[in-house]
N, C-alpha and C positions, 0 to 999 in steps of 0.2 A: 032534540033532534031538529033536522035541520026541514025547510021544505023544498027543497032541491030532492030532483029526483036522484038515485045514485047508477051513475055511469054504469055501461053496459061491458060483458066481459070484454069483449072487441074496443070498444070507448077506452079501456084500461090499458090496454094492448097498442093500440094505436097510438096513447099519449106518453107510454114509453118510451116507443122505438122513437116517435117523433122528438121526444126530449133527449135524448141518448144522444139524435142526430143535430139537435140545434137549433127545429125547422119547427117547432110549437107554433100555434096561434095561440093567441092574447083571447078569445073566446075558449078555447080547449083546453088553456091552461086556470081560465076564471072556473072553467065547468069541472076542474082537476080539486080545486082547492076548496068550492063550495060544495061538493055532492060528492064525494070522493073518500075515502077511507086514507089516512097515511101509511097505516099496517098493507093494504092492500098493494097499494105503489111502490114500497118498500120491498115487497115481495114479488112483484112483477118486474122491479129496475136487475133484483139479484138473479131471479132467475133468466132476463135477456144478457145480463152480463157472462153469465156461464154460457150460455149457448154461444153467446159472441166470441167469446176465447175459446169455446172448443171449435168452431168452424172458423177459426183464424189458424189456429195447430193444424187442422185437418187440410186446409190449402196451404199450408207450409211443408206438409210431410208429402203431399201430391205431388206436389211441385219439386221437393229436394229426393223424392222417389226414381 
């Protein structure tokens, strides 16, 4: 095990949305890869992914409503 502390749920959350968009820092992405689980990022990227295409349907059907 590592001694890196491991990222916080919000920390997990954060370095999603911010990798998703492009907009990572080089410290959050170092605190990503050393204390960080891959199963967990894995599981946080698919789950904003869903959420992201259903609130892109959902402002698509508003809109063509």
């Amino acid at each position: 095990m590592s001694n890196n502390p491991k990222p916080s749920f919000f920390q997990v959350i954060s370095s999603v949305v911010s990798a998703a968009f492009g907009v990572q820092s080089s410290a959050n992405r170092e605190r990503d890869f050393t204390g960080g689980s891959a199963k967990t990022y894995i599981v946080a990227g698919i789950v904003f992914t869903v959420i992201f295409i259903l609130a892109i349907v959902g402002v698509v059907r508003l809109v063509l409503a």
